[in-house]
N, CA, C and O atoms as a Maestro MAE file, in Angstrom:
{
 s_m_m2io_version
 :::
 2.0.0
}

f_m_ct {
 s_m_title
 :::
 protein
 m_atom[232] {
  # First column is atom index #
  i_m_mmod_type
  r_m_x_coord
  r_m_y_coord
  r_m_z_coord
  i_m_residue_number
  s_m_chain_name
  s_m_pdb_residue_name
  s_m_pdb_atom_name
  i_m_atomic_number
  :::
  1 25 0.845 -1.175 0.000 1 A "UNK " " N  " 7
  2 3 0.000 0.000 0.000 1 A "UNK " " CA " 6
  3 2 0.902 1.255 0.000 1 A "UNK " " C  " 6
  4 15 1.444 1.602 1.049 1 A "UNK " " O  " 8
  5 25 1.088 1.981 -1.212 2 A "UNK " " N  " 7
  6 3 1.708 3.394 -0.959 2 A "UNK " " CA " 6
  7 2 1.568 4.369 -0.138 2 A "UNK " " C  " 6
  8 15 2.485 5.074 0.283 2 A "UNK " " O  " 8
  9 25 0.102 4.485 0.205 3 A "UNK " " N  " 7
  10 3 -0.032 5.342 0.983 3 A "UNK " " CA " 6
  11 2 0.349 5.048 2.904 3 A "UNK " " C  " 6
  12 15 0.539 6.033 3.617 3 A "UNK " " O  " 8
  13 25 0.405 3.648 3.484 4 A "UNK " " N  " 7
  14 3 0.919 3.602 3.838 4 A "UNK " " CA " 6
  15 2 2.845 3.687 4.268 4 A "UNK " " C  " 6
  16 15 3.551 3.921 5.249 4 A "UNK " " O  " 8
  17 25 2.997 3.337 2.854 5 A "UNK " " N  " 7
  18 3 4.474 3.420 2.961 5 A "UNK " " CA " 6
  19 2 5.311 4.753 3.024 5 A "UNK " " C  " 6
  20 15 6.396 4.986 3.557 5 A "UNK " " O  " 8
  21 25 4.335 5.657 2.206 6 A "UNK " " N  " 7
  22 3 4.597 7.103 2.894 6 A "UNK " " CA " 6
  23 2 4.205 7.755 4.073 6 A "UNK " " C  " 6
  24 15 4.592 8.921 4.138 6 A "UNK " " O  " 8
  25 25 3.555 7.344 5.016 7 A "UNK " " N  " 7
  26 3 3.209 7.845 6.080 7 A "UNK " " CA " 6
  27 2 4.398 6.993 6.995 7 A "UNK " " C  " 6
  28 15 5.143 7.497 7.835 7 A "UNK " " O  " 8
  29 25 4.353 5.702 6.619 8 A "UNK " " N  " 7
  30 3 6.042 5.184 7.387 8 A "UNK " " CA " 6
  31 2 7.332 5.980 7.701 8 A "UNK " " C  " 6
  32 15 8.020 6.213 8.695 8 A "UNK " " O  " 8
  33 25 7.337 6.371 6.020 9 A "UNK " " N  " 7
  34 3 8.808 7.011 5.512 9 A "UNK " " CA " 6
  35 2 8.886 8.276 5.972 9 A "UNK " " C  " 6
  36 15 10.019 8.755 6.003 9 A "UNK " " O  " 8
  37 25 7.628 9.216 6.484 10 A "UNK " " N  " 7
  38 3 7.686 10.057 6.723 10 A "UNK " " CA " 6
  39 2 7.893 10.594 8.682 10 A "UNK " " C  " 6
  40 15 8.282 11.655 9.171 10 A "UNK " " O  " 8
  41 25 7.496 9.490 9.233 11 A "UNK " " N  " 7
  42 3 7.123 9.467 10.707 11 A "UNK " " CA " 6
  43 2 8.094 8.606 11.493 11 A "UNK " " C  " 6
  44 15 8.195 8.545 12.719 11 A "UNK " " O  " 8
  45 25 8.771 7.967 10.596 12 A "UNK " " N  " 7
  46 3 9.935 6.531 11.427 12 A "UNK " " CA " 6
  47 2 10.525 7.305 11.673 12 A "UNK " " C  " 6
  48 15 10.182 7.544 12.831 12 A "UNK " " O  " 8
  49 25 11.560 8.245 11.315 13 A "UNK " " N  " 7
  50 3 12.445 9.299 11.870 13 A "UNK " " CA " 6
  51 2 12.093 9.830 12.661 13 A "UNK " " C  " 6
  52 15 12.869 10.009 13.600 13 A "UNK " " O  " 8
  53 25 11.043 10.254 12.715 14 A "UNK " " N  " 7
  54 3 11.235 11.367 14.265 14 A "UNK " " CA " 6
  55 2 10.433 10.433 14.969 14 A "UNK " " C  " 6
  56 15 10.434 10.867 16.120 14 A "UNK " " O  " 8
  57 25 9.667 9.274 14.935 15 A "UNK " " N  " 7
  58 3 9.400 8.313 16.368 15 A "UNK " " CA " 6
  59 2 10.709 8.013 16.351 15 A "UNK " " C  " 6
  60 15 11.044 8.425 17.462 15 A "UNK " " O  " 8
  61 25 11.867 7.493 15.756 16 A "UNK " " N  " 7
  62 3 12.899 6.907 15.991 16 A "UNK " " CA " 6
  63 2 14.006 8.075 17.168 16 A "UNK " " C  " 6
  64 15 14.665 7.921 18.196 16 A "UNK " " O  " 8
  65 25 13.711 9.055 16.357 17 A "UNK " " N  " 7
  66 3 14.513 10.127 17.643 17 A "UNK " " CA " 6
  67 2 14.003 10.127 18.485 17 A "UNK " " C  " 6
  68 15 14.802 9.909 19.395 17 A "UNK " " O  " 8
  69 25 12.697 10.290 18.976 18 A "UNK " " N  " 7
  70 3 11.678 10.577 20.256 18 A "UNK " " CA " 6
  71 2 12.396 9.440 20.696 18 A "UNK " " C  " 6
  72 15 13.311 9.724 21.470 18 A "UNK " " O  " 8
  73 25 12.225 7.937 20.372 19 A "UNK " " N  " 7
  74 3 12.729 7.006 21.310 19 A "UNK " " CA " 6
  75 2 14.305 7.059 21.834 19 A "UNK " " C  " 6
  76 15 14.773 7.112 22.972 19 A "UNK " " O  " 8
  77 25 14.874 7.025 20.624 20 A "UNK " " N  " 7
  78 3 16.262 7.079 21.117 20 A "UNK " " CA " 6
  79 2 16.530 8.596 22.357 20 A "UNK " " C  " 6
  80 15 17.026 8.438 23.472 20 A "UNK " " O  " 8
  81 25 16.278 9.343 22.056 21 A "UNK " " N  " 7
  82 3 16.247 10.276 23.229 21 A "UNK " " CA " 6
  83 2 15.553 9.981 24.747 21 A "UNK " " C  " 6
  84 15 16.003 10.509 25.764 21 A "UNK " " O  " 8
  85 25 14.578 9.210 24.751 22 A "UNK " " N  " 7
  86 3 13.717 8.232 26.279 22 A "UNK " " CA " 6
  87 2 14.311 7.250 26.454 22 A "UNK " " C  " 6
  88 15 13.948 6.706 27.496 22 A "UNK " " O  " 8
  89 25 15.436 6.480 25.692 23 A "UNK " " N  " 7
  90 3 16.218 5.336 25.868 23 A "UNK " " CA " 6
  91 2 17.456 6.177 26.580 23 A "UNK " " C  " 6
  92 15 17.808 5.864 27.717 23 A "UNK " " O  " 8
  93 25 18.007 7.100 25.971 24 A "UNK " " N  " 7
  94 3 19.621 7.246 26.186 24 A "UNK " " CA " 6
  95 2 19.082 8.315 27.562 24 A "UNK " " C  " 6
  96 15 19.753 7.843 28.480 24 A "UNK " " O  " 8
  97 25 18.571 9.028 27.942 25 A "UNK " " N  " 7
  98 3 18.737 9.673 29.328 25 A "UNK " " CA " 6
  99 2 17.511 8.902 29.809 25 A "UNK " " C  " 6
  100 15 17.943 8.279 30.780 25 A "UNK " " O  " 8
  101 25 16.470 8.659 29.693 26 A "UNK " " N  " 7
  102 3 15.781 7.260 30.597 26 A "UNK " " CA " 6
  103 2 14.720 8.166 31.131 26 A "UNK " " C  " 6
  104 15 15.149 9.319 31.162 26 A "UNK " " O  " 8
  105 25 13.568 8.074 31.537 27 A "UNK " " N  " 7
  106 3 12.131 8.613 32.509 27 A "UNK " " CA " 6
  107 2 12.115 9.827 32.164 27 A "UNK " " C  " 6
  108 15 12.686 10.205 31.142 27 A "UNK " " O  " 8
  109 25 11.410 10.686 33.017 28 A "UNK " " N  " 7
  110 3 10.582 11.800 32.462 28 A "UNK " " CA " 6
  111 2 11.272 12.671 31.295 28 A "UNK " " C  " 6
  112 15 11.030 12.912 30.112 28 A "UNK " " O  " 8
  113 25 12.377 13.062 32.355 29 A "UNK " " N  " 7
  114 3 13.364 13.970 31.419 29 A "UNK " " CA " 6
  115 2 13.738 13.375 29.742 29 A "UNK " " C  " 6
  116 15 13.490 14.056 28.747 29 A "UNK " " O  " 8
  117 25 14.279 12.189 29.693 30 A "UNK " " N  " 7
  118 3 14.344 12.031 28.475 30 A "UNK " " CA " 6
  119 2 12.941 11.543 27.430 30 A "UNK " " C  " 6
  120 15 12.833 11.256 26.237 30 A "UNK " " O  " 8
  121 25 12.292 11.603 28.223 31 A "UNK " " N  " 7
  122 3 10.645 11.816 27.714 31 A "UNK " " CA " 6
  123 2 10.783 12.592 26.827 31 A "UNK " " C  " 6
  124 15 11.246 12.304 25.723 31 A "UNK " " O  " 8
  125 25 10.299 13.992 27.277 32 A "UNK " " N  " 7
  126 3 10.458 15.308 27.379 32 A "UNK " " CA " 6
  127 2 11.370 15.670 26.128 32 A "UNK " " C  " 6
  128 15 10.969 16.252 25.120 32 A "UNK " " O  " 8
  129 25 13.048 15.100 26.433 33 A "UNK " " N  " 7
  130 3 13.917 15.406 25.535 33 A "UNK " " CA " 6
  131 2 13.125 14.994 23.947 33 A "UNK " " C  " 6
  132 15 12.582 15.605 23.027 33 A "UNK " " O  " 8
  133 25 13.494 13.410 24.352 34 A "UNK " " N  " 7
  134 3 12.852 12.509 22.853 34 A "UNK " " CA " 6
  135 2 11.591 13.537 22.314 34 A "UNK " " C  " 6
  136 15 11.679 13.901 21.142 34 A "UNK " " O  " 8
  137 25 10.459 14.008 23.091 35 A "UNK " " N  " 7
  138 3 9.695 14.648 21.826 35 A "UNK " " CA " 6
  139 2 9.989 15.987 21.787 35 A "UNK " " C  " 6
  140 15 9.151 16.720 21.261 35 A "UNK " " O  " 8
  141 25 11.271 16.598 22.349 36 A "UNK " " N  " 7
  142 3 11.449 17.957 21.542 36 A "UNK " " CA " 6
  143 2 12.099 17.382 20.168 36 A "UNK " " C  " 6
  144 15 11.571 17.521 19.065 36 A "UNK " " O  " 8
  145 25 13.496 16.625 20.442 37 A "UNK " " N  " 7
  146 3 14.414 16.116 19.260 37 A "UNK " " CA " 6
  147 2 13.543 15.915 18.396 37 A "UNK " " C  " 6
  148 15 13.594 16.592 17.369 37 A "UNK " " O  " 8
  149 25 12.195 14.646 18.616 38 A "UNK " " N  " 7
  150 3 11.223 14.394 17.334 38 A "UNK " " CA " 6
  151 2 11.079 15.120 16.945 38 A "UNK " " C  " 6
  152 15 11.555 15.132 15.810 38 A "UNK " " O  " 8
  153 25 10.241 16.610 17.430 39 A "UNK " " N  " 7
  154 3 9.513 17.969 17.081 39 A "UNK " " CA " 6
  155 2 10.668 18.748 16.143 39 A "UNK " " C  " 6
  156 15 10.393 19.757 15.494 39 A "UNK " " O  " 8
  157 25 11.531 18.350 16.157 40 A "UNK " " N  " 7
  158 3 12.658 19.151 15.541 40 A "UNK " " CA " 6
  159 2 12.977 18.341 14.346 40 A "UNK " " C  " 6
  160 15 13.089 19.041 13.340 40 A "UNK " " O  " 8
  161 25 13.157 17.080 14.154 41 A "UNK " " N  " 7
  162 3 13.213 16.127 12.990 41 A "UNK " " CA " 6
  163 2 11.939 16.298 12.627 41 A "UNK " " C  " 6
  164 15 11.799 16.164 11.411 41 A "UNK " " O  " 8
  165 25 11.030 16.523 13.162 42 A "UNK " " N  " 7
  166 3 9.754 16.758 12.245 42 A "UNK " " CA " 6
  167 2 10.173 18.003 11.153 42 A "UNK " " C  " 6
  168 15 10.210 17.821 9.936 42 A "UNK " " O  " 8
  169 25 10.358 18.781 11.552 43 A "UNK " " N  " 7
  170 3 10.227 20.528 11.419 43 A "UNK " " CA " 6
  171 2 11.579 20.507 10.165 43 A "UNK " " C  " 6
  172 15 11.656 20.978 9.030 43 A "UNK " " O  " 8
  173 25 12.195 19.997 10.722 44 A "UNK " " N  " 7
  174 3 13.920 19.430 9.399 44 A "UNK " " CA " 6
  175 2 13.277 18.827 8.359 44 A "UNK " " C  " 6
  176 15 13.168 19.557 7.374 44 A "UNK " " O  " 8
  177 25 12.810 17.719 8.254 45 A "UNK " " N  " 7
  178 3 12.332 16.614 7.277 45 A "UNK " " CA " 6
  179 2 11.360 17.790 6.115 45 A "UNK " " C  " 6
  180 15 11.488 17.994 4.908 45 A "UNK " " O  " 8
  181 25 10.172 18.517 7.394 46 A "UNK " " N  " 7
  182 3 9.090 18.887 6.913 46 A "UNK " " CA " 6
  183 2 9.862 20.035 5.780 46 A "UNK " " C  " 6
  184 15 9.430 20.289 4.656 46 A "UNK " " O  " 8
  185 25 11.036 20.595 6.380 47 A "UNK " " N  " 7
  186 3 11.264 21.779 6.129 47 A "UNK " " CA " 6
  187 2 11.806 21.541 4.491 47 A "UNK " " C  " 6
  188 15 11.121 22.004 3.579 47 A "UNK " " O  " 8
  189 25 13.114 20.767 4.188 48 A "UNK " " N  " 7
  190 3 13.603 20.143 3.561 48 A "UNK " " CA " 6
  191 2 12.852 19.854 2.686 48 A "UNK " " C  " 6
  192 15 13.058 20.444 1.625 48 A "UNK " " O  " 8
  193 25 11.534 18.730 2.726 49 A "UNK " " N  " 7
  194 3 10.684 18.584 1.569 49 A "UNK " " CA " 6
  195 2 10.117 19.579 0.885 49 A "UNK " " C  " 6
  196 15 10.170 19.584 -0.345 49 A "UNK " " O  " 8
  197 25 9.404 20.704 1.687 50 A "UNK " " N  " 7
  198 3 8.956 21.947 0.914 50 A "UNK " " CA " 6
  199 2 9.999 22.859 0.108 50 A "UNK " " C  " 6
  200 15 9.708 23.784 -0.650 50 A "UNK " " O  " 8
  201 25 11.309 22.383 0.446 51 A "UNK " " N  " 7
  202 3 12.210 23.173 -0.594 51 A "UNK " " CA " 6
  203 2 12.556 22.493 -1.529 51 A "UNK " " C  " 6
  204 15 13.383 22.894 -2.348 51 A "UNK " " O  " 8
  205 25 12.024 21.402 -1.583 52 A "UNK " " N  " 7
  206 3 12.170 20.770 -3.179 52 A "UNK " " CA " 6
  207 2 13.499 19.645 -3.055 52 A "UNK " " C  " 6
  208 15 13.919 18.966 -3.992 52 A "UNK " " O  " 8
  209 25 14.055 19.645 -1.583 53 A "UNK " " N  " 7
  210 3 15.471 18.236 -1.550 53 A "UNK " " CA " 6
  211 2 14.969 17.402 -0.690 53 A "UNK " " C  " 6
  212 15 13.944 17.660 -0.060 53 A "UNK " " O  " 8
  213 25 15.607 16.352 -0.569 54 A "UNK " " N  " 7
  214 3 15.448 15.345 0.394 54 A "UNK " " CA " 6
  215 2 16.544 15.746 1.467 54 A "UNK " " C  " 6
  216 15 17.477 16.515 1.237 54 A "UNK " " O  " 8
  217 25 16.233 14.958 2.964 55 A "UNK " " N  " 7
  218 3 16.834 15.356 4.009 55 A "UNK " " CA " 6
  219 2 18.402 15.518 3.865 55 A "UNK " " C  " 6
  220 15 19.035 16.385 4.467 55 A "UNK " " O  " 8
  221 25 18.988 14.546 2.962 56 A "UNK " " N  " 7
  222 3 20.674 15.447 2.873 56 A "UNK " " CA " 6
  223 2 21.189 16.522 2.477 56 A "UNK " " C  " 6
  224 15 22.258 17.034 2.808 56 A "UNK " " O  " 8
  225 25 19.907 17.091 1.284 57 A "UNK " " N  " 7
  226 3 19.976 18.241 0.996 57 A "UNK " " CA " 6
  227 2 19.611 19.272 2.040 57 A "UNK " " C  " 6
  228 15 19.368 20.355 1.507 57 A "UNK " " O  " 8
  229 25 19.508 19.282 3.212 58 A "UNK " " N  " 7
  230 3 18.841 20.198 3.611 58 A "UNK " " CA " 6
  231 2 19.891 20.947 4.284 58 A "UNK " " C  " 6
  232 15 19.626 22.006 4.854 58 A "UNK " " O  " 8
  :::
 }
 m_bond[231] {
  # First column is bond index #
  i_m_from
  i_m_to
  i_m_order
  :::
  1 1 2 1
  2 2 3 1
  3 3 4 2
  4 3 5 1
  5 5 6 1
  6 6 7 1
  7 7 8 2
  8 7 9 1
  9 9 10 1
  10 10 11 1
  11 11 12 2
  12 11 13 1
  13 13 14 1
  14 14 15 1
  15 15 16 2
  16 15 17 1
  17 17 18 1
  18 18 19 1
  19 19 20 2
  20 19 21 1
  21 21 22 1
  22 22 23 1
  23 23 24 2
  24 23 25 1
  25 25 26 1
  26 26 27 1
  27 27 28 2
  28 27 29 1
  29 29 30 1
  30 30 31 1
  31 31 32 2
  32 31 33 1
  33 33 34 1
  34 34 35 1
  35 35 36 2
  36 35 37 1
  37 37 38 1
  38 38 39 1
  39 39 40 2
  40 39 41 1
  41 41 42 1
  42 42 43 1
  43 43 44 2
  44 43 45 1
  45 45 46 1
  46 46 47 1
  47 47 48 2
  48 47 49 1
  49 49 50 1
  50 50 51 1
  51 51 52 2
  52 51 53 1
  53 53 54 1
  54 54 55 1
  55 55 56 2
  56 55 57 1
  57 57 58 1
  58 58 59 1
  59 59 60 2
  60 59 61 1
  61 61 62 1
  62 62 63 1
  63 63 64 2
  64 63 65 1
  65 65 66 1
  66 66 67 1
  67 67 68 2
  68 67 69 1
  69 69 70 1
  70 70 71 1
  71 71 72 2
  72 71 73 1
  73 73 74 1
  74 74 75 1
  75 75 76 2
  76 75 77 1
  77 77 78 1
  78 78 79 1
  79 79 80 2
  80 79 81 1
  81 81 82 1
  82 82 83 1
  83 83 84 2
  84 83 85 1
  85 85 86 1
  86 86 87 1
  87 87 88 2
  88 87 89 1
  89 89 90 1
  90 90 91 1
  91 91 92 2
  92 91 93 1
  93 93 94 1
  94 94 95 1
  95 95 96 2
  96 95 97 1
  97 97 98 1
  98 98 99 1
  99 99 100 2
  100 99 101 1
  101 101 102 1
  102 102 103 1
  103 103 104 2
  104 103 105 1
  105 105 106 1
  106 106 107 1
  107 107 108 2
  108 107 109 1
  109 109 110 1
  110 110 111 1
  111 111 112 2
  112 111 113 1
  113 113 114 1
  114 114 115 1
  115 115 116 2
  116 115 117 1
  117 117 118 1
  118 118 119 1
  119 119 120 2
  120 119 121 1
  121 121 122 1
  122 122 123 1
  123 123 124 2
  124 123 125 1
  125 125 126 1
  126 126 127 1
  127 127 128 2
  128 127 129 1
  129 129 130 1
  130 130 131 1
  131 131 132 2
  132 131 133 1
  133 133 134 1
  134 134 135 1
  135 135 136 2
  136 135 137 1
  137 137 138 1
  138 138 139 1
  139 139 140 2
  140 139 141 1
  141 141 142 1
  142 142 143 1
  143 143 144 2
  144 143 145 1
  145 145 146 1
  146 146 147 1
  147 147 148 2
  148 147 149 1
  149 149 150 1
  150 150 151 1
  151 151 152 2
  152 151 153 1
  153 153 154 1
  154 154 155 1
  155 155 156 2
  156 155 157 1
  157 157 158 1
  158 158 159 1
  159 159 160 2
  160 159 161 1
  161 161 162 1
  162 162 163 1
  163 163 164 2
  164 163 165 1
  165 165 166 1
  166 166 167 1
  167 167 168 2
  168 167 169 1
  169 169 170 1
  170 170 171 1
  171 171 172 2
  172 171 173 1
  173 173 174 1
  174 174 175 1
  175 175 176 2
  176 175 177 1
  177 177 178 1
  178 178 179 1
  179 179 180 2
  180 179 181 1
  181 181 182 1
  182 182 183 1
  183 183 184 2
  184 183 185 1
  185 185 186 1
  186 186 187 1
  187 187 188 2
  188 187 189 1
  189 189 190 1
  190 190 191 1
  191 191 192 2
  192 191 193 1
  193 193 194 1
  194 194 195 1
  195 195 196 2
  196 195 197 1
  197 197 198 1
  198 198 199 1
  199 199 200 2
  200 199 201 1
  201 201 202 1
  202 202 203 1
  203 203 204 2
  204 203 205 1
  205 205 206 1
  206 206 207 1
  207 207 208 2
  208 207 209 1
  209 209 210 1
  210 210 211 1
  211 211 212 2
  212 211 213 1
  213 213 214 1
  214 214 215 1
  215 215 216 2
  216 215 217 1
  217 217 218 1
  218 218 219 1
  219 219 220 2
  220 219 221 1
  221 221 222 1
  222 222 223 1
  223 223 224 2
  224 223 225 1
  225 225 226 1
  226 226 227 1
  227 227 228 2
  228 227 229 1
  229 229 230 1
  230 230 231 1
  231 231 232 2
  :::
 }
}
């Protein structure tokens, strides 16, 4: 299903930071951390696509 596979490709990155940030400092605080980092790989990815490159271009 494409349309799943773009909603994957688009969201694995920043769940993947959110976690890795609640893994590497652990309970609330890296809670907290993990969904600013996500909120910020969101905002990169998002940003990047509207200028017409993919995330290395950015």
């Amino acid at each position: 299903n494409p349309a799943l596979r773009g909603a994957v490709r688009r969201w694995l990155p920043v769940v993947g930071v959110a976690g890795a940030g609640w893994v590497l400092v652990g309970g609330l605080l890296g809670l907290l951390l993990g969904l600013a980092a996500g909120g910020g790989a969101w905002w990169w990815l998002r940003r990047a696509r509207s200028a017409g490159g993919g995330p290395a271009e950015a």
